[in-house]
C-alpha positions in Angstrom: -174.6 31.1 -42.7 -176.6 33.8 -40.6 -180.2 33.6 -40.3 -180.2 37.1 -39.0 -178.8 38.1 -43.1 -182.0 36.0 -44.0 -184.5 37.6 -41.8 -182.9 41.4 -42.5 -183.6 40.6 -46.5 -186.6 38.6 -45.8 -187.9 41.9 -44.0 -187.2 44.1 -47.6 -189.7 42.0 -48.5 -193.3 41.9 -46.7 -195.3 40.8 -49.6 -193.2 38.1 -50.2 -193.9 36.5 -46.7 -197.5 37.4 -46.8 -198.0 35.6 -50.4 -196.9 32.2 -49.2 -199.6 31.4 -46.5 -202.0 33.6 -48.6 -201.3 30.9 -51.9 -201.4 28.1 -49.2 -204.8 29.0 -48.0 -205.8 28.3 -51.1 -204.3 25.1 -52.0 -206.0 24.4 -48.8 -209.4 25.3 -50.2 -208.8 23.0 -52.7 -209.4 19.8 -50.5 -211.1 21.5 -47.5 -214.7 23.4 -47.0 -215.5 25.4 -44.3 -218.4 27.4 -43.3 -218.0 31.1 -44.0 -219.0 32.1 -40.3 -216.2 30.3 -39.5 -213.7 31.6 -41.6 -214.9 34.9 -41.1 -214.9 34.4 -36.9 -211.0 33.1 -37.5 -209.8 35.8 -39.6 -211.2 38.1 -37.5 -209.7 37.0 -34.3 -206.5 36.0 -35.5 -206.2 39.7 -36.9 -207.4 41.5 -33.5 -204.3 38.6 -31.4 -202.2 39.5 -34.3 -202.2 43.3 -33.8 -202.7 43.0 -29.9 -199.7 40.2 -29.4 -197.7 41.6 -32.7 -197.4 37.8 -33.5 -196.4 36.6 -36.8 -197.7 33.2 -35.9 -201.4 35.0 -35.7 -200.7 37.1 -39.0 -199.5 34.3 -41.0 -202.7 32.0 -39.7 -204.9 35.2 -40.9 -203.3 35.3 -44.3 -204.0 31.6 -44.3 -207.5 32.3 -43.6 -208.4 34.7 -45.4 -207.0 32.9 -48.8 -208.7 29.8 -47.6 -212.5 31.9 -47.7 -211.4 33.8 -51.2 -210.9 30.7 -52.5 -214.3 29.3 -51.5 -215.8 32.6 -52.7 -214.6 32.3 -55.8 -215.6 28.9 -56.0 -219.2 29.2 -57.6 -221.7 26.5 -58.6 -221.9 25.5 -62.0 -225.6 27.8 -63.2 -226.0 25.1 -66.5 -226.6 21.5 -66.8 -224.3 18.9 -68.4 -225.9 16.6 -70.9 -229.1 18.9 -71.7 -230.0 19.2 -75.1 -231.8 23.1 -75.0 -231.2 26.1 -76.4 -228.4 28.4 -75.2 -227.7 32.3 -75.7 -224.2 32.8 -76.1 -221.6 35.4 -76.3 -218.3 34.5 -78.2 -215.5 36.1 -76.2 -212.1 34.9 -78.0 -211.0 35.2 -81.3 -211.6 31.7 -83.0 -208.6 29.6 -82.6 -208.5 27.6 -86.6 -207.6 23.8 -85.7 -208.5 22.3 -89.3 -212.1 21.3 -89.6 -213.0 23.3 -87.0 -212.6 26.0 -84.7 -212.7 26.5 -80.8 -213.1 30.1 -78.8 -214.4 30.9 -75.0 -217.6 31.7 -74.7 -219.8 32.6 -72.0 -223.6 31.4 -71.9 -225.7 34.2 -70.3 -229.0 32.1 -70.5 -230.3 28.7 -71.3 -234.1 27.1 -71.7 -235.0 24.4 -69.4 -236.6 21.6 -71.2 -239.0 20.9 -68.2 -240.7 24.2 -68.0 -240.0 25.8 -71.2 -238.3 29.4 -69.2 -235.6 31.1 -69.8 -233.1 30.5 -66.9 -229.6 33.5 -66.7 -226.4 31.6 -66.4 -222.8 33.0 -65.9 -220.8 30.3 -66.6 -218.0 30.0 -69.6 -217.2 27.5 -72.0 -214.9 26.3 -74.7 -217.2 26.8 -78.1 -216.2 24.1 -81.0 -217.7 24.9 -84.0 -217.8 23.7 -87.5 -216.5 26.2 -91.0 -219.8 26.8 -91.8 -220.8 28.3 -88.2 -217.7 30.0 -87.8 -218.2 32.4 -84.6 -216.4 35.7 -84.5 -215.7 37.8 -81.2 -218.2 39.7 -79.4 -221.1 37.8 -82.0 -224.1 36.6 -79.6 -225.9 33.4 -80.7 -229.1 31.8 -79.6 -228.3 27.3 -80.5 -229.3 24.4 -79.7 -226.8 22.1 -78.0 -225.3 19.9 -75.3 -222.7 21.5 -72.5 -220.9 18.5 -72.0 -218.3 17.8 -69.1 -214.1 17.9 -70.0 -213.6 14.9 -71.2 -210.0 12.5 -72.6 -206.5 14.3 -72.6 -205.1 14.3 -69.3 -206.3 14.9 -65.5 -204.2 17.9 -65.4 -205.8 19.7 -68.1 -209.0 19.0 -66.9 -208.6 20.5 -63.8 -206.8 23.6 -65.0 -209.5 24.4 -67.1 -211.8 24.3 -64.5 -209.7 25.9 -62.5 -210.1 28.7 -65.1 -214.0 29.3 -64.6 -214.9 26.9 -67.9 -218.0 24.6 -67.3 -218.0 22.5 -70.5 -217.6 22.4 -74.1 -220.1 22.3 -76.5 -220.1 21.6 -80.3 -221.7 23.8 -82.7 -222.4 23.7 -86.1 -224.5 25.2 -88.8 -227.8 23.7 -88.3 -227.7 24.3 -84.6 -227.6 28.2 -84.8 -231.1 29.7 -84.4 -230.2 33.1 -84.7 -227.2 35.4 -85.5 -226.5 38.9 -83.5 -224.0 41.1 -85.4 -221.0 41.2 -83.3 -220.6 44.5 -81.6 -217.1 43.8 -79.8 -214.7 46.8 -80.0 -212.2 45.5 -77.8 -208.6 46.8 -77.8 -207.6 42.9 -78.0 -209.7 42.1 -80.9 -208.5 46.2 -82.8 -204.7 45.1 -82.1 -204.9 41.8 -83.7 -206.9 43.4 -86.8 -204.0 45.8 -87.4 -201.4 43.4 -87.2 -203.9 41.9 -89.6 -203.6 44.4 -92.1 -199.8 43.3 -93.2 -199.7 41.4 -95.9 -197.2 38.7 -94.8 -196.8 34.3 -94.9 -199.7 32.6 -93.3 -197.1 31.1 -90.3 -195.4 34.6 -90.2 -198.7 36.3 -89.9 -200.2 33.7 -86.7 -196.8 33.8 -85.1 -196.7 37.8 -85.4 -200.7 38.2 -84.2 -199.7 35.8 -81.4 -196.6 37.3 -79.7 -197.1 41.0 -80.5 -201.8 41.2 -79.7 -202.2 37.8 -78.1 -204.0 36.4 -81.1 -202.9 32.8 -81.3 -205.6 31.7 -84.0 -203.9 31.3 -86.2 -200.9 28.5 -85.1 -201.3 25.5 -86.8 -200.7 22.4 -84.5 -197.9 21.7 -86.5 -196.1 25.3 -85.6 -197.6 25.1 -82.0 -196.1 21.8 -81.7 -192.2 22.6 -83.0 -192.4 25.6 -80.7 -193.5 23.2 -78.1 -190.9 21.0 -78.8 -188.1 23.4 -79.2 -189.0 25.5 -75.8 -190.1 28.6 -77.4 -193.7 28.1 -76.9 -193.2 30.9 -74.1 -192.9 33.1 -77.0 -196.1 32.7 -78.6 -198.6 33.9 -75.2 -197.8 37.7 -74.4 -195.7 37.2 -71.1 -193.3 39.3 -69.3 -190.9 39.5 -72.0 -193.1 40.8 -74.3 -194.3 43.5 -71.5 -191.1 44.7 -70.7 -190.1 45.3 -73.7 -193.0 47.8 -74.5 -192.1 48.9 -71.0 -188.2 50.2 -72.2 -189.8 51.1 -75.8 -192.1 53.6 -74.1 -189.8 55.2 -71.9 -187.5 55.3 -75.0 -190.3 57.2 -76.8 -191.0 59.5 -73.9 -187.2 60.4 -73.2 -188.1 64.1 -74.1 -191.0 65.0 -72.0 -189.2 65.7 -68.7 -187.4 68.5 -70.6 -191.4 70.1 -70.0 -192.4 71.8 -66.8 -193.5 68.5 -64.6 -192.9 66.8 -67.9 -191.5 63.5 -65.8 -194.7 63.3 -64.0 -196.9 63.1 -66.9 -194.1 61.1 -68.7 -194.5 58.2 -66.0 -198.1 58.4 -66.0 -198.5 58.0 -69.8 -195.9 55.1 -69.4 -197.9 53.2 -67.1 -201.2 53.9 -69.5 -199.5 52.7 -72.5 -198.4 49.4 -70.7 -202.1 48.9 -69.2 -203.3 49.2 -72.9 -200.9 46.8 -74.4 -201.8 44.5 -72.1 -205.6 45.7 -72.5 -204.7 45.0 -76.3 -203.3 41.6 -75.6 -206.4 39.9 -73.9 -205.3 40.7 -70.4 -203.2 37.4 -69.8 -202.4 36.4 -66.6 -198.5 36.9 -67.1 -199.1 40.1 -68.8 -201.0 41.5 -65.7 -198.0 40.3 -63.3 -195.5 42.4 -65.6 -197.8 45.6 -65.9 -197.9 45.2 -62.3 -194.4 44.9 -62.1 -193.5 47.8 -64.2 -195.9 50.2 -62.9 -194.1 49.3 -59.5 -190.8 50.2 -61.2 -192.1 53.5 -63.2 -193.7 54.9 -60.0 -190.1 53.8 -58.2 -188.1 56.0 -61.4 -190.5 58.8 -60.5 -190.0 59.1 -56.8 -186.5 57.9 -56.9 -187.1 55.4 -54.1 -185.9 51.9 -53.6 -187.0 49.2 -56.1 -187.4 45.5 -54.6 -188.2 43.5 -57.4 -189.0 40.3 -55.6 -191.4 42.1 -53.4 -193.2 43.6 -56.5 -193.2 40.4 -57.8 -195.0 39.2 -54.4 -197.0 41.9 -54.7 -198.5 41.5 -58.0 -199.1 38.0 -57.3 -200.8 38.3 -54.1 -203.5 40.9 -55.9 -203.9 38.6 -58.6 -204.4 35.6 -56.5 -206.8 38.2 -54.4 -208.6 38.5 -57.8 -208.8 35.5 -58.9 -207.7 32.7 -56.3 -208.1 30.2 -59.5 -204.9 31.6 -60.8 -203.1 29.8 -58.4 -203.2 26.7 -60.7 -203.1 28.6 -64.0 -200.1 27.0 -66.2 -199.4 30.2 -67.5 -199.4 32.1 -63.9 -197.2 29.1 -62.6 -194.6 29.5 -65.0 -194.4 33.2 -65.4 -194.4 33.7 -61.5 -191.6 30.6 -61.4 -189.6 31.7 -64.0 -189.4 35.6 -62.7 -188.7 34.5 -59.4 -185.8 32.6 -60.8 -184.3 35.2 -62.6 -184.5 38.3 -59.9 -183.2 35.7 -57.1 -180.2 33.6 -59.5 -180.0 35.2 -62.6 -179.3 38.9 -61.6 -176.6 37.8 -58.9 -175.3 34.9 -61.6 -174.9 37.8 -64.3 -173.1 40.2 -61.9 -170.6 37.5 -61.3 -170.0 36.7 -64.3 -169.1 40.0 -65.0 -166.1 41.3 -67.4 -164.7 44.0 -68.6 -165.9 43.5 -72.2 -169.3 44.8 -72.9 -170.1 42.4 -76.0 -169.1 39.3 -73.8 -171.2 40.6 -70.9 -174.4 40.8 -73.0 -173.7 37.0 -74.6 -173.0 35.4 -70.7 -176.3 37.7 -69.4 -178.4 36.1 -72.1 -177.0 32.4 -71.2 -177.3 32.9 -67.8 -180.7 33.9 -67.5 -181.9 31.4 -70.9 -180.0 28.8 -68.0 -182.1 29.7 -64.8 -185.2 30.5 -66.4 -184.9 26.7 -68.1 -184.1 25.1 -64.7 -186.6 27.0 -63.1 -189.1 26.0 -65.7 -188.5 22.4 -66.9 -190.3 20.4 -63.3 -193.6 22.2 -64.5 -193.1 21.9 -67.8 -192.7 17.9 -67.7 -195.2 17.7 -65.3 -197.8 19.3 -66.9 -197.0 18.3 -70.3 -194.9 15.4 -70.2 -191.8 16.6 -72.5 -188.4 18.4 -71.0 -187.2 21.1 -74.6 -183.6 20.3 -74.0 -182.4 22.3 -76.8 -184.5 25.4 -75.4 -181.5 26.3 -73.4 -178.8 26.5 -76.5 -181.7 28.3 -78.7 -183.6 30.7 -76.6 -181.1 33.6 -76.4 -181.1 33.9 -80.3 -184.7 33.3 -80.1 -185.6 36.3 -77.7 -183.1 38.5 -79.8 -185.8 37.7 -82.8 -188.7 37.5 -80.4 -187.7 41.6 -79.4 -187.6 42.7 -82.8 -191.2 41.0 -83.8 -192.3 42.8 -80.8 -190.7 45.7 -80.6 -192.0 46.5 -84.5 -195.5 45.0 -83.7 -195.6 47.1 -81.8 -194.8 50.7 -83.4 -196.7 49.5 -86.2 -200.3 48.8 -83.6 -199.4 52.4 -82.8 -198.7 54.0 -86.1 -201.0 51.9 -88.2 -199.7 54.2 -91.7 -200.1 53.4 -95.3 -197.0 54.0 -96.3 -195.1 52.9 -93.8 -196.5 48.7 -93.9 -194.5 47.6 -96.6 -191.4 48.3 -94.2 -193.2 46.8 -91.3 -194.1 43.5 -93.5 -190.9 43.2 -94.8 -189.1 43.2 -91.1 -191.9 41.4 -89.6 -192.1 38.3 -92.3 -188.0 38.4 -92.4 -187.6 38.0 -89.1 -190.3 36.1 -87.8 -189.4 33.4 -90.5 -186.2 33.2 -89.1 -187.7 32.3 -85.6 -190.3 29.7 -87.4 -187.2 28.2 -88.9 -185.2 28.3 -85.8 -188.4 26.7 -83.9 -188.7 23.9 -86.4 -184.8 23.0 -87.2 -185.0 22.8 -83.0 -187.4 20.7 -82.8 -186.2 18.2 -85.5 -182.9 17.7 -83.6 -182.6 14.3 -82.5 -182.1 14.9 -79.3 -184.1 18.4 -79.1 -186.6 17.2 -76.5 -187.3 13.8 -74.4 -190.4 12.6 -72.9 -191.0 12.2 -69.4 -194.1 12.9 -66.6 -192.5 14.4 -63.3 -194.5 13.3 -60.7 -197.0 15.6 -58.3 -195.2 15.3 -55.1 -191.4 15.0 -57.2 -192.2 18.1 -58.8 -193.2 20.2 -55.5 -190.2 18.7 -54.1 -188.1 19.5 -56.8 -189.5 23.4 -55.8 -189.3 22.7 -52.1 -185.6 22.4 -52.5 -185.3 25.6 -54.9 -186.7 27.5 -51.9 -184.2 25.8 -49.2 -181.2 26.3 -51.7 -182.6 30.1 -52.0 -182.8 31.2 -48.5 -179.4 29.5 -47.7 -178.3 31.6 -50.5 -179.4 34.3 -48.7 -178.1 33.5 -45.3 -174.8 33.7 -46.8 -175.6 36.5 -49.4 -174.0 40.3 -48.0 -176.3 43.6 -48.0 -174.1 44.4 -51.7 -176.1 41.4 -53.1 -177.3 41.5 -56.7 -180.6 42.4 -55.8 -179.4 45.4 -53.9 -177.2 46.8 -56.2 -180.1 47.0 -58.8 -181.9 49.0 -56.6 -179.2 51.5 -56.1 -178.7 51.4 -59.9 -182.8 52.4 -60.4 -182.6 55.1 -57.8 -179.3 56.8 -59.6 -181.0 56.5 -62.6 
């Protein structure tokens, strides 16, 4: 073990080692104020002893600083009341998610009437929107209500806080006598387009939600019985548009462009047109916070193809998450950002190196141990958050979820194709291969989930579960201090500059 091989690899990666104190400024923030002189004063001098001394010490206690004040930036004041019957002008911003009787979406409330007064007051803050089937919402419709923004209330602590962590002040129920007045919805989003073409196939009711979901980001349509066998099972990463689902757009465009460097300067438009089309998928998908760490990601990679220079993945990764947390420091405690960013990590630093050793001479058994070993890591990696947040460890998920992504590329992969060439003719293909084979996932989600042992129940604790991670990043940078310069990681890199 040399912590001179950990340093030298450590230093292949700057964004890496600026992310950490960055993210712990912010968990920080979470328990601490500050006044803003002050931060600013500390930032500013530890920058100026950070380039005079060329300390780390000083640039790391920047970093720390300077995601300790974004964080408390970011942190504005609730702008409406809790427990104020008034009227409310409101702009529905999600697709309406169907739970039965009623319906919930995000919506943002732009103004509100104070009772005392009688004015008009402009607000900013969002909301989850519950509405009754006779005052079903639809995206980018404004209403002016009566109603009550109440505070998150029952379910668990953890969802509480994540969804105020997420910039949601309340909910508030609406129904049909509450609504004072209807504006036509105007909304001609790429998010709210996509999930209207995929609309347009005439397909099963579950084939139809699961398809909306994976391939626009339209999850209104899963039942909670569906959403909870996918749950269950461990596919429920399939349903919210994530990094698999980006990368594989990713390899279909450069598929689709494979001609266009045959064209005078043809690779340099080909690279920029990839990078556009994955922006507008994720554009198209609702810009989730996974989805905007694997755009980032492959732009880093297209822009690496096109100048033929080295590829770190873990730093890209590092990067990406450092501008998203720069963005929106609230991130930070987003599920979905947790387990993307986790799960990623897990593969690039174990599963590429596991896969390379695992290596035979036979191509078919290569692909079969690939998808085991990275189902494997990304599970491990996964499974502390996963109980701790919601209390059940899918212990089937790691048998299941190669077949699964196998089904999950071809829903997307033809989702797709058809978003892009929406043709008459050409849907009763597209429904065919979309109802086949997303009914064999629902079955495969459901027969998984019914499995007597498929899942058990347990709550990891706050402090187990970041020690559980505290000991992933000890057992990864021994790893490392051991690892040679011809380390998995490397020899990806050399494989993206031949190519």
């Amino acid at each position: 073990m040399k912590a001179a091989t950990l340093l030298a690899r450590l230093d292949r990666m700057p964004m890496l080692k600026a992310v950490v104190p960055f993210a712990a400024g912010i968990v920080a923030a979470g328990y601490l104020t500050a006044p803003l002189w002050f931060l600013a004063g500390a930032f500013l001098v530890a920058g100026v002893l950070a380039l005079l001394l060329r300390s780390q010490l000083c640039a790391v206690a920047m970093l720390f600083v300077a995601g300790f004040g974004a964080s408390q930036l970011h942190d504005t004041e609730r702008s409406i009341p809790h427990n104020v019957y008034t009227t409310y002008q409101i702009t529905v911003e999600r697709i309406p998610s169907d739970r039965g009787r009623y319906s919930s979406s995000d919506a943002v409330v732009s103004a509100w009437r104070d009772p005392s007064d009688g004015t008009w007051r402009a607000a900013r803050d969002r909301i989850i929107l519950y509405a009754d089937s006779l005052a079903l919402p639809l995206p980018g419709e404004r209403l002016y209500c009566r109603g009550t923004v109440r505070p998150f209330q029952g379910g668990a602590e953890s969802y509480r806080r994540l969804m105020i962590r997420r910039g949601f002040a309340g909910t508030m129920w609406l129904s049909e006598r509450a609504v004072l007045e209807r504006q036509s919805a105007h909304s001609s989003s790429l998010h709210v387009g996509a999930a209207g073409r995929i609309g347009r196939l005439a397909m099963p009711t579950d084939a139809a939600a699961v398809c909306r979901a994976m391939v626009a980001g339209d999850k209104s349509g899963i039942t909670p019985e569906l959403r909870a066998a996918y749950s269950r099972s461990g596919l429920a990463h399939l349903l919210a548009v994530s990094g698999l689902h980006t990368g594989i757009v990713f390899a279909l465009v450069n598929v689709l462009l494979w001609w266009m460097p045959l064209l005078r300067r043809g690779h340099l438009w080909r690279n920029l047109l990839a990078v556009v089309c994955i922006w507008t998928y994720v554009a198209a998908a609702g810009f989730p916070p996974s989805a905007i760490r694997a755009a980032v990601m492959c732009t880093f990679l297209q822009f690496a193809l096109a100048s033929a220079s080295e590829y770190v993945a873990l730093n890209s990764l590092a990067t990406a998450a450092f501008g998203m947390l720069l963005w929106n420091p609230a991130w930070l405690g987003d599920i979905s950002f947790q387990l993307s960013l986790v799960a990623v990590a897990a593969i690039l630093a174990w599963g590429v190196p596991l896969c390379r050793t695992l290596r035979t001479r036979w191509r078919a058994l290569n692909l079969m141990t690939d998808a085991l070993a990275i189902s494997l890591v990304a599970w491990l990696a996964t499974a502390p958050l996963v109980s701790h947040t919601f209390g059940i460890v899918p212990l089937a998920g790691i048998a299941v979820n190669p077949v699964a992504i196998l089904l999950g590329t071809v829903i997307v992969l033809a989702g797709a194709i058809w978003m892009l060439l929406p043709l008459a003719w050409l849907a009763p293909l597209f429904e065919f291969v979309l109802s086949t084979v997303t009914g064999w996932l629902n079955a495969l989600a459901r027969f998984t989930a019914a499995l007597p042992c498929g899942s058990a129940e347990y709550t990891l604790g706050g402090w187990t579960t970041a020690g559980v991670y505290f000991f992933f990043a000890l057992a990864t940078a021994a790893a490392w201090s051991w690892g040679e310069k011809s380390s998995g990681e490397e020899r990806l890199s050399r494989s993206v500059r031949k190519f």
